[in-house]
TIKE-799094 format. One record per atom (N, C-alpha, C, CB): residue in three letters; x, y, z. Coordinates in steps of 0.001 Angstrom, whole numbers, plus 500000, padded with zeros to 6 digits. Glycine has a CB too. Example, Ala and Ser with C-alpha at 12.3 -4.5 7.8 and 13.67 -1.06 7.14 Angstrom:
Ala513190494310507800 Ala512300495500507800 Ala513200496700507800 Ala511308495527509046 Ser512850497750507080 Ser513670498940507140 Ser512900500030507870 Ser514084499402505725 
END
This chain:
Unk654536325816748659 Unk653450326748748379 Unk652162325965748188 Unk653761327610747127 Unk650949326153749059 Unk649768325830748934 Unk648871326506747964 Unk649350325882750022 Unk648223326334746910 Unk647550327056746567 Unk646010326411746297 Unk648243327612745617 Unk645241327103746746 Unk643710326548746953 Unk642997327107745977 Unk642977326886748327 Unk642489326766744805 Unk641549327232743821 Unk640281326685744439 Unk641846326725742284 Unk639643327782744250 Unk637944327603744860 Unk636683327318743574 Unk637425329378745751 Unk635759326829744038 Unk634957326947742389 Unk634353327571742895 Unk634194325861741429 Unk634193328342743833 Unk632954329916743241 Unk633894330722744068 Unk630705330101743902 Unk632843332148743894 Unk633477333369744618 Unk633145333110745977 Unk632940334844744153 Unk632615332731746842 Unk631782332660748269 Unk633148331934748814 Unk629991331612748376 Unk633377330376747732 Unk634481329854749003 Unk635724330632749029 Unk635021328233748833 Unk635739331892747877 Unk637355332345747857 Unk636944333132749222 Unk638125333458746256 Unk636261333707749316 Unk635625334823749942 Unk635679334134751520 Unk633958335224749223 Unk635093333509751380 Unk635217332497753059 Unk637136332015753066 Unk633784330305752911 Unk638051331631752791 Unk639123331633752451 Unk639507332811753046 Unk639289331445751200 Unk638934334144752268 Unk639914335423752697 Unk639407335895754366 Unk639620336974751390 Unk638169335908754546 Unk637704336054755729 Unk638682336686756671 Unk637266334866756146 Unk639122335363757217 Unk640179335545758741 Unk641027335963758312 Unk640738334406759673 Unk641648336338757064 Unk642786336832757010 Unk643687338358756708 Unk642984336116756391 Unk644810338885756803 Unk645067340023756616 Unk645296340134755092 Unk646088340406757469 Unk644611339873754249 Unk645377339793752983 Unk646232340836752414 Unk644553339560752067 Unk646698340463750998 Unk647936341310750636 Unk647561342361749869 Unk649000340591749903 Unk646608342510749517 Unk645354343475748760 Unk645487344659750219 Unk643227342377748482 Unk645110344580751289 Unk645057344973752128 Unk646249344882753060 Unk644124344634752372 Unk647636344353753168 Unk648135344543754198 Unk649303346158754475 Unk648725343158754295 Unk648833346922753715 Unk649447348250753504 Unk649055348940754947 Unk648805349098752054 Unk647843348409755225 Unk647624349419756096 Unk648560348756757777 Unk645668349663756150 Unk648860347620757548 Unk649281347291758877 Unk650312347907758621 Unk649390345910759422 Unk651320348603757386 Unk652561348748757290 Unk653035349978757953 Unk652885348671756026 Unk652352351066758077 Unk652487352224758790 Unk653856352399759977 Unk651095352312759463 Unk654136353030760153 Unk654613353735761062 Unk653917353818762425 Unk654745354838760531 Unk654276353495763782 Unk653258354493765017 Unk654123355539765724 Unk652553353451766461 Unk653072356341766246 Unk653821357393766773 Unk653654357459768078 Unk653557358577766234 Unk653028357047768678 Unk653469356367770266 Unk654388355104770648 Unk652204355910770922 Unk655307354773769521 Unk656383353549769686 Unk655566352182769370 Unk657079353472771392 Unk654274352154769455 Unk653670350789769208 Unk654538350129768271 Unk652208350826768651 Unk653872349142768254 Unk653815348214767299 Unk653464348354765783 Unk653075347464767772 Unk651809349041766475 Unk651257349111765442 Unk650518350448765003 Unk650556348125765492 Unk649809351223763850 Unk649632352831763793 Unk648143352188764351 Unk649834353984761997 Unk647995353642764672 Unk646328353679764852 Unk645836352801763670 Unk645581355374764729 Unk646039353439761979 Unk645356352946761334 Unk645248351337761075 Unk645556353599760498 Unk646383350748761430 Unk646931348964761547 Unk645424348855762684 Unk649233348474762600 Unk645395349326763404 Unk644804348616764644 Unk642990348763764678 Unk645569349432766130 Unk643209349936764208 Unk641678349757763356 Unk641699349102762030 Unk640983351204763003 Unk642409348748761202 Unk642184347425760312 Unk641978345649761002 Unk643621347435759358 Unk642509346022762180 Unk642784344201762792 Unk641037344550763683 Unk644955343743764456 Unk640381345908764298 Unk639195345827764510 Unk638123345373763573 Unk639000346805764873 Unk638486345549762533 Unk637057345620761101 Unk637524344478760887 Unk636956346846759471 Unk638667343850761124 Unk639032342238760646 Unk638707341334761517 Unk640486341906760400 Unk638430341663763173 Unk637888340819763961 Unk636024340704763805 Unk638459341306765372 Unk635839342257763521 Unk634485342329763013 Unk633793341383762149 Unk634408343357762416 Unk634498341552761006 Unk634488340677760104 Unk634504338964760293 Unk635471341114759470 Unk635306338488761352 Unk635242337294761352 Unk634284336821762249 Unk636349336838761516 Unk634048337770763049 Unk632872337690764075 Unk631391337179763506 Unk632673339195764684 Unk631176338087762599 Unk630040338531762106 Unk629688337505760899 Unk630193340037761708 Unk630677336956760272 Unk631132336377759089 Unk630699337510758027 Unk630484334856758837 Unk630754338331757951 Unk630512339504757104 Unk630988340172756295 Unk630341340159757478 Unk631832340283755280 Unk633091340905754718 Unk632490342189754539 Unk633776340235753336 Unk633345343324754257 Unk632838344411753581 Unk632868344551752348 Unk633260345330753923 Unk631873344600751737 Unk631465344383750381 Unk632153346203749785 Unk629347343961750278 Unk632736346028748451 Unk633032347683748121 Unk632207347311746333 Unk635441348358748169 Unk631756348333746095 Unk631408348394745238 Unk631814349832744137 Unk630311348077745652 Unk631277349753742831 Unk631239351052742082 Unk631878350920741147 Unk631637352161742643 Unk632029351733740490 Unk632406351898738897 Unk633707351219738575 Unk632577353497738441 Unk634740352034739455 Unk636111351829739274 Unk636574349915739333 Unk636849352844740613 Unk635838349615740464 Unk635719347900740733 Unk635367347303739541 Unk634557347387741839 Unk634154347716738890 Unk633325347156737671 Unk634438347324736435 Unk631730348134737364 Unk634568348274736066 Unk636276348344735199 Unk637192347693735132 Unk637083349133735429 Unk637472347316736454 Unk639211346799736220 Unk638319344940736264 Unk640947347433738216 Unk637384344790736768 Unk636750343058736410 Unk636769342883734914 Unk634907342725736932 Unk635846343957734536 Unk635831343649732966 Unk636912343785732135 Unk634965344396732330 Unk638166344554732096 Unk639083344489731386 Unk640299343744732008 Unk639278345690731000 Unk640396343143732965 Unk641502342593733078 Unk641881341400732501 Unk641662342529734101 Unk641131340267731803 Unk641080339476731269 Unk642047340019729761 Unk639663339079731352 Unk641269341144729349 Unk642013341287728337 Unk643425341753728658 Unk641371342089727504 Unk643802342421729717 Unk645154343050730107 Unk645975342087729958 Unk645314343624731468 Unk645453340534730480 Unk646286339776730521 Unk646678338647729255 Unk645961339331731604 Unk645428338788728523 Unk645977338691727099 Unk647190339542726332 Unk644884338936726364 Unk646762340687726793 Unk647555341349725624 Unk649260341192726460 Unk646867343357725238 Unk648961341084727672 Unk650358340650728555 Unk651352339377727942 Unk649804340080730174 Unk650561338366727814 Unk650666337497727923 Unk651035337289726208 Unk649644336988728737 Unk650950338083725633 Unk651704338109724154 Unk652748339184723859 Unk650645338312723017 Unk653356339702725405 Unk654522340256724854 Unk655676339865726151 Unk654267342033724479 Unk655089338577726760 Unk655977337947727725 Unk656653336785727281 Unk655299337607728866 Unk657894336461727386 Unk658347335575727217 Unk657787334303728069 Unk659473335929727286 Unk657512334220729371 Unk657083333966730238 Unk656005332904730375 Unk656907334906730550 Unk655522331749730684 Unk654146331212731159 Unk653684331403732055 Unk653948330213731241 Unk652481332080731720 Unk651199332171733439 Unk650052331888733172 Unk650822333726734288 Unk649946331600734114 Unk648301330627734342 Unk647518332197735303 Unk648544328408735901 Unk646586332429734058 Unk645763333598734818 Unk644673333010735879 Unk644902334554733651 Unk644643333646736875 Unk643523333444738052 Unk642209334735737918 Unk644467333621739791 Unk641603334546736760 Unk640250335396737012 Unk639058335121736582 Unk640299336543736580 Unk638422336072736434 Unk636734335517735803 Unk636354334586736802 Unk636646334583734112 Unk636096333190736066 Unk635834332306737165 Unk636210331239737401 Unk634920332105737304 Unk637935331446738081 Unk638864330981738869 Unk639431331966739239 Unk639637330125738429 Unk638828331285741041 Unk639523332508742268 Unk640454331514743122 Unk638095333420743571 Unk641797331769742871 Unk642779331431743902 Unk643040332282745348 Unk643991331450743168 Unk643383331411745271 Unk644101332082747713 Unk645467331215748016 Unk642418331114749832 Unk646277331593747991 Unk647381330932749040 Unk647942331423750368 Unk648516330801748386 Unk647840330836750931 Unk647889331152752920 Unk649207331462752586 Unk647625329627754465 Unk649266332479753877 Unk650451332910754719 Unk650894333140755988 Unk650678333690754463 Unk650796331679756406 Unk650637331869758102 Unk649248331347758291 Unk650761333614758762 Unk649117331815759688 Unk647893331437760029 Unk646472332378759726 Unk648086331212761369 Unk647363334048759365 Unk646420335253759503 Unk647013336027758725 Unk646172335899760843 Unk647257335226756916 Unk647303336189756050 Unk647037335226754604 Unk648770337084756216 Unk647458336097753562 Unk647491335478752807 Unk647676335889751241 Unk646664334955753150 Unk647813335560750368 Unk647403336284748800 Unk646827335911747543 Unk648351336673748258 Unk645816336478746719 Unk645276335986745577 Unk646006336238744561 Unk644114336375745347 Unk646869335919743719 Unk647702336502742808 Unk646693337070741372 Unk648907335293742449 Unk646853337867740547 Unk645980337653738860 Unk646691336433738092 Unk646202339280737608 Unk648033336212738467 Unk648768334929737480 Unk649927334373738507 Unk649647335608735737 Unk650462333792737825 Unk651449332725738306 Unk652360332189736911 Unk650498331351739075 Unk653538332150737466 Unk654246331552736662 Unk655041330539737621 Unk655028332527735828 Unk656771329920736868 Unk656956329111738028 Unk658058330165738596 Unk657446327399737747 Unk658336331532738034 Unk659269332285738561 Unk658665333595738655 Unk660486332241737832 Unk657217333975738742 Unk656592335317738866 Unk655597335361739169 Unk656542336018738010 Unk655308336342739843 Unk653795336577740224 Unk653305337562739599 Unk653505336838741580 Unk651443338022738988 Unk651679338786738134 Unk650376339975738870 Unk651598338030736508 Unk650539341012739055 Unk649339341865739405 Unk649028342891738443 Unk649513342531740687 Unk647384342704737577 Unk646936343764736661 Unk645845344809737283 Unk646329343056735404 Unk646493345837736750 Unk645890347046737569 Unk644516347800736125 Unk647668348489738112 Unk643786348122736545 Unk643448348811735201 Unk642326349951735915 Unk642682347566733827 Unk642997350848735872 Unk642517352177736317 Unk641501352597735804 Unk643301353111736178 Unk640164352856736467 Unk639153353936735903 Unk639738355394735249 Unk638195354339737162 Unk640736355962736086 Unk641317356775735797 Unk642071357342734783 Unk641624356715736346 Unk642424357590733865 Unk643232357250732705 Unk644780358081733417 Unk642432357988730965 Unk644328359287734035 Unk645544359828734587 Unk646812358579735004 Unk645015360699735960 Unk645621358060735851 Unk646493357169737017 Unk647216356160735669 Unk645212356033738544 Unk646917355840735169 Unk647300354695734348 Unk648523355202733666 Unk646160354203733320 Unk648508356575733310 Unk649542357610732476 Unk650871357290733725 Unk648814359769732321 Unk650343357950734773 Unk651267357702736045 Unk651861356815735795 Unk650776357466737293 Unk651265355602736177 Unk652266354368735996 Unk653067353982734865 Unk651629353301736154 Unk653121354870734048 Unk654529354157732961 Unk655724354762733964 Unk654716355005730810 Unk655805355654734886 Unk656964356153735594 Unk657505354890736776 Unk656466357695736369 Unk656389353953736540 Unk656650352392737671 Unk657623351474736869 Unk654939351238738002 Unk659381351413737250 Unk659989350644736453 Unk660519349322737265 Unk661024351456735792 Unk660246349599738911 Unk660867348732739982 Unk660230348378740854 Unk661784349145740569 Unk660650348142742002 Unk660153347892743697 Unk660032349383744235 Unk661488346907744818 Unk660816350026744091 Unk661441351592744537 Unk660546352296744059 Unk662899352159743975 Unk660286352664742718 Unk659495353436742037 Unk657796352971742413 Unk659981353278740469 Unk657545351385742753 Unk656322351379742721 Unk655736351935744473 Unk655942349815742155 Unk656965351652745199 Unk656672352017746501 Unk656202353423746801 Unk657763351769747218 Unk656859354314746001 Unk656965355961745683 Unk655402355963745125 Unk658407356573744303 Unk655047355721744775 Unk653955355925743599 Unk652890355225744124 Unk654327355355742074 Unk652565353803744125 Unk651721353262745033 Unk652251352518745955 Unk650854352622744517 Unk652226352974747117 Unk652742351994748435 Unk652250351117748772 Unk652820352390749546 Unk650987350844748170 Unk649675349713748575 Unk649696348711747637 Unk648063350325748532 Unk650253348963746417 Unk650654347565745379 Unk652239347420745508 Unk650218347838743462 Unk653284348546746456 Unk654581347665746628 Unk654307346752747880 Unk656018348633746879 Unk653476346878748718 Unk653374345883750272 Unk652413344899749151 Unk652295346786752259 Unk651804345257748694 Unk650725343686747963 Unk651501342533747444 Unk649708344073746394 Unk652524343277746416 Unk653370342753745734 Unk654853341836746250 Unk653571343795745068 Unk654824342666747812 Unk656050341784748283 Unk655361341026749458 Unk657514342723748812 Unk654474341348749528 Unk653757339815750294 Unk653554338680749648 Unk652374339918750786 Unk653177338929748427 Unk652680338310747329 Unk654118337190746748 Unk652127339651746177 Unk654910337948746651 Unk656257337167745877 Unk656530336416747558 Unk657978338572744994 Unk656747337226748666 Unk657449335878750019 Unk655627334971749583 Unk657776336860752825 Unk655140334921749932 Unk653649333844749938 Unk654121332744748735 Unk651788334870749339 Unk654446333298747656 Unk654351332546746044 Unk655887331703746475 Unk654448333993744177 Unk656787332670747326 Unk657903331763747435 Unk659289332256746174 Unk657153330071747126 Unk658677333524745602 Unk659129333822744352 Unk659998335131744379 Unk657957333924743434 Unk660893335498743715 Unk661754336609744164 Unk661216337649742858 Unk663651336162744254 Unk660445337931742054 Unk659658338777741175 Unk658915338654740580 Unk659969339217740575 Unk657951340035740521 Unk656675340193740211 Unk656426340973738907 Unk656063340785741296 Unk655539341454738103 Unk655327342113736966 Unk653875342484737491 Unk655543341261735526 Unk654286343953737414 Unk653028344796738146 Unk652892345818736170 Unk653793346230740312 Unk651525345193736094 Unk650547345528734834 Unk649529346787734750 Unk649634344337734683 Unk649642347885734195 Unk648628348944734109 Unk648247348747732512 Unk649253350576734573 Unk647021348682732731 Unk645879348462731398 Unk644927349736731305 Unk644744346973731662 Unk644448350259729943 Unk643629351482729579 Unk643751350807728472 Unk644029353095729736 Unk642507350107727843 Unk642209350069726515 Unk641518351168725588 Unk641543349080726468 Unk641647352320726720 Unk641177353548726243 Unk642210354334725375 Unk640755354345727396 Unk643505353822725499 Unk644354354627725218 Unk644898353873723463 Unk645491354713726636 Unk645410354744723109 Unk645932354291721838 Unk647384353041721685 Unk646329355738721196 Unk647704352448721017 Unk648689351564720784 Unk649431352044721494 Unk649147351311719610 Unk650492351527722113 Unk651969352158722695 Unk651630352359723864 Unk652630353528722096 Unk650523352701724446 Unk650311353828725428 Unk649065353018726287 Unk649837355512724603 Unk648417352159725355 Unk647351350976726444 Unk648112349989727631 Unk646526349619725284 Unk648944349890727157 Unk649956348514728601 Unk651022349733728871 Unk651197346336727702 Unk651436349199730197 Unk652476349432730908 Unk653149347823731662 Unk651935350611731970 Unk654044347614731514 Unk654491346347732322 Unk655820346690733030 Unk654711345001731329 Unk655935346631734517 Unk657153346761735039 Unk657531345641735638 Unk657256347751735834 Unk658935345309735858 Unk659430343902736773 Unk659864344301737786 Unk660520342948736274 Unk659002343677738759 Unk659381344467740342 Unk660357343283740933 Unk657704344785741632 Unk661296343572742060 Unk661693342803742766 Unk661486342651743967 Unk662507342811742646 Unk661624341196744580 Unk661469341344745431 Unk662314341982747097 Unk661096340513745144 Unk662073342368748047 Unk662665343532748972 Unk663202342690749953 Unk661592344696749623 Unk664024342940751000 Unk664215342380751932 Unk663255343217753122 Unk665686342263752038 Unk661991342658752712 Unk660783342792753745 Unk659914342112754485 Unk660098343238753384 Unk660539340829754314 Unk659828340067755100 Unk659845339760756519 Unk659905339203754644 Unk660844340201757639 Unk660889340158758558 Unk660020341535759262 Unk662139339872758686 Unk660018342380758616 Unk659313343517759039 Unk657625343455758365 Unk660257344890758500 Unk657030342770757642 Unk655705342280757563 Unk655764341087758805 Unk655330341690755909 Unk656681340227759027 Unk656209339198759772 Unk655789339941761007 Unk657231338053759985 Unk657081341159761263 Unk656011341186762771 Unk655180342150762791 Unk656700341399764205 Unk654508342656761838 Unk653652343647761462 Unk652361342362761952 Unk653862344378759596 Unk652147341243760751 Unk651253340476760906 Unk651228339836762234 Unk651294339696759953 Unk652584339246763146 Unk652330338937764175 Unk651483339749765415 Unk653354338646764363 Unk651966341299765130 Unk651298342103766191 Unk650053341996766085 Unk651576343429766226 Unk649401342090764933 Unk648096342325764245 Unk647455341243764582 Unk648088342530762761 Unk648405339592764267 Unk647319338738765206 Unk647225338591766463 Unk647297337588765013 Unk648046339051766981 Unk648199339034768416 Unk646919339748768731 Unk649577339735769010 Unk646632340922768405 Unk645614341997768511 Unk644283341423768582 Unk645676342957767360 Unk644557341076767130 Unk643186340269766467 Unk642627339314767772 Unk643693339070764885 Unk643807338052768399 Unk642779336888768749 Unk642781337820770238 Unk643395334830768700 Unk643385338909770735 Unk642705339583772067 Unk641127340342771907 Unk643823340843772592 Unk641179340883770729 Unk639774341254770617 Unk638438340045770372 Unk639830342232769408 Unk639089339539769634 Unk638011338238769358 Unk637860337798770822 Unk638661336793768247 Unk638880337129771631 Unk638245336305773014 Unk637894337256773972 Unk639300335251773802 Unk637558338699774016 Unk637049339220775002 Unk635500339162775071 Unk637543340417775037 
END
């Protein structure tokens, strides 16, 4: 396992560039309904990703919900991190990690241990956050969010690691009811991301050299 700590946000950011990351590789995961490879929506993600590398341009997202989960996740992972048996080395504020996956992917984890990977979620929403105490697995998180079970099992094959602890934070909420922590496992999904990502680069370097 490579892992590249950057000292600012620009080089993490140049890092993620070319790649499909695991934040994002939900959308290559789809289904198609003309037998492809890949869904419409996969294939317009590998367009905005050739865009992107073209242009050197990322798409910037902004807004409230973003601004939230920056500012409290630090603490999520405090208060995590005192009811884990566990050691992790948090990646935030300002230390931004990347570890490659391939040539055209990759993942930023929030922590690391030497047997877990750790992802903190912290919802603008308070609903959503309620939701997730019903997240106890891989299964349940797939049901519920399908976009942090593909994050999460890219994330554990990348780390090299067979489980993750997927974190919902609301310091809005009262004792008992502010954390959620589930232990996800990892899936036998990696042959079906590999050729998800293979199609996708395949795609990718045909659009780029035309």
């Amino acid at each position: 396992m490579q892992i590249t700590i950057t000292e600012s946000a620009e080089r993490w950011q140049e890092a993620r560039l070319s790649r499909f990351t695991a934040s994002e590789i939900h959308k290559l995961m789809g289904s198609s309904r003309n037998g492809n490879s890949l869904s419409k929506t996969a294939e317009t993600f590998v367009y905005e990703k050739a865009a992107e590398i073209l242009t050197g341009q990322k798409k910037q997202i902004f807004g409230q919900a973003l601004d939230w989960g920056i500012e409290h996740e630090s603490h999520a992972f405090s208060k995590f991190s005192r009811i884990t048996f566990e050691e992790f080395t948090y990646y935030g504020g300002e230390t931004y990690v990347f570890i490659p996956y391939g040539d055209f992917s990759g993942y930023s984890p929030d922590g690391l241990s030497k047997d877990a990977i750790l992802e903190i979620k912290c919802p603008y929403n308070s609903a959503i956050h309620l939701k997730n105490f019903e997240i106890y697995d891989a299964d349940s998180l797939k049901e519920i969010h399908p976009e942090y079970f593909w994050q999460m099992q890219l994330g554990m094959i990348t780390a090299n690691l067979e489980k993750g602890y997927f974190v919902s934070y609301d310091p809005r909420m009262p004792i008992g009811k502010d954390i959620h922590v589930a232990e996800i496992e990892l899936h036998l999904v990696k042959e079906e991301i590999d050729e998800k990502l293979e199609a996708a680069s395949e795609l990718l370097r045909k659009v780029i050299e035309l």
